[in-house]
N, C-alpha and C positions, 0 to 999 in steps of 0.2 A: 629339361630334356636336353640331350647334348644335343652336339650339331648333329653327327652322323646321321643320330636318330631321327629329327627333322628331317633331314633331306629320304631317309628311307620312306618315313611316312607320308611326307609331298609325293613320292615317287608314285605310292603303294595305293594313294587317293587317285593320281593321275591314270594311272592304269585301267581304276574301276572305272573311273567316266567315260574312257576309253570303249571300252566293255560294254557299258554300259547303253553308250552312245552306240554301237555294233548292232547290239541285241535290238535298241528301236528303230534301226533302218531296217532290220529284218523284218520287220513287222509293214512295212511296205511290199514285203515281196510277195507274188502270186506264184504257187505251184502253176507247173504247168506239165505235157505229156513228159515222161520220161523220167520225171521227179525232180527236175533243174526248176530253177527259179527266176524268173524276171520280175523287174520292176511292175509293179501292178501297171503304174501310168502309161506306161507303155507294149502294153500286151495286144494294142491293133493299130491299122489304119496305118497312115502313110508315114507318121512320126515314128513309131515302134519299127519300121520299115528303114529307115535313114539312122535310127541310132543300131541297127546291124550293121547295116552297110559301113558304119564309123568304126565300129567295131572289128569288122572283117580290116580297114584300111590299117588298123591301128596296130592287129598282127603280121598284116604283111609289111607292115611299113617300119617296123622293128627287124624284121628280118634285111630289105630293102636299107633302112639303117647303117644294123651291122657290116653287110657287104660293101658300103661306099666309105666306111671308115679301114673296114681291111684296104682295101684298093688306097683308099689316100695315104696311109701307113707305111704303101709301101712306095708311094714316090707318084701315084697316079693321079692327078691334076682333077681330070676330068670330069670327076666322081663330085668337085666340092659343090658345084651350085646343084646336084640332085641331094644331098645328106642337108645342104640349108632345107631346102623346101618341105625334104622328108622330115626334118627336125620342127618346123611349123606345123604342118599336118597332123605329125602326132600329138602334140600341144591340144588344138583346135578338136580333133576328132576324141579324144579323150576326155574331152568335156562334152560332148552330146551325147554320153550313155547317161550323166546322173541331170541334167539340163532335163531332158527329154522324161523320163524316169520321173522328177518332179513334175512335170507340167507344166514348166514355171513360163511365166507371161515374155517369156525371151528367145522361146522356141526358136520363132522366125529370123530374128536375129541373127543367131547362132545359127541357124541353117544357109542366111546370106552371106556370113562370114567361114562357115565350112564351104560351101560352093566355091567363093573366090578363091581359101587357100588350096581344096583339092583341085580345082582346075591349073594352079601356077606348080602344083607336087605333080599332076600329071603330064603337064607340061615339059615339067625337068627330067621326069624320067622315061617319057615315049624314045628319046633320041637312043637311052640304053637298053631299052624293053627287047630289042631284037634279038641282042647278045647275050643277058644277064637277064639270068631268069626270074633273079629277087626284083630287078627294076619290071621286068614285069607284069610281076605279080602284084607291086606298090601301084604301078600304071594302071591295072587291069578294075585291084580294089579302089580306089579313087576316079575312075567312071561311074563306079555305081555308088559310088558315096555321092557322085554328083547330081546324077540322075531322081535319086532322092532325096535330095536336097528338095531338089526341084518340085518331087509332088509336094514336098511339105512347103512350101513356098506360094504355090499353085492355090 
């Protein structure tokens, strides 16, 4: 077999696992109204309640993001310690959909360590939530990330 070929074939294997591995996460998922999907493990109670809320943080905080790197791009100072914070938070809250989704014995964990980083991402961006609507909106979702934290803590 030449080279190319091997490496076509590694690729072509790589793929299918791929694929493969896709199709048995799906099998974790529960219909729900609407025909959308959630993670079965998380379809109640206070855990499925906080991996939203991470959820919700995790689109506003992409938006809330974007805005503090335009602003610094263009010479604005002020914006850098909310894009750190924002840059932790989406880290941390990105991981409580599939965290939470398994079940796995680290829920609480990861709920005390979501709590600390969205209270220091709410922190950094209450000072610009008045002016800029993306801060927010990152401010507004990372209360309620917090707050459910907390039932799941509870």
């Amino acid at each position: 077999m030449r080279r190319r070929e091997l490496v076509m074939a590694g690729g072509a294997a790589a793929a299918a696992q791929m694929v493969g591995t896709a199709i048995a996460g799906c099998g974790a998922q529960a219909p729900v109204a609407g025909g959308t999907a959630t993670p079965a493990a998380a379809t109640g109670g206070a855990t499925a309640a906080w991996a939203e809320a991470s959820a919700e943080c995790v689109a506003k905080g992409e938006i809330c993001l974007a805005h503090c790197i335009r602003l610094l791009s263009d010479g604005d100072q002020s914006m850098a310690e909310c894009a750190k914070a924002v840059h932790a938070m989406l880290a941390i809250c990105r991981a409580v959909g599939p965290i939470a989704a398994a079940g796995s014995e680290h829920v609480a964990a990861l709920a005390a360590i979501c709590h600390a980083v969205c209270t220091s991402c709410a922190a950094a961006c209450e000072p610009h939530s008045h002016h800029h609507a993306e801060c927010a909106g990152c401010f507004t979702a990372c209360r309620a990330s917090i707050t459910a934290a907390e039932a799941v803590l509870a």
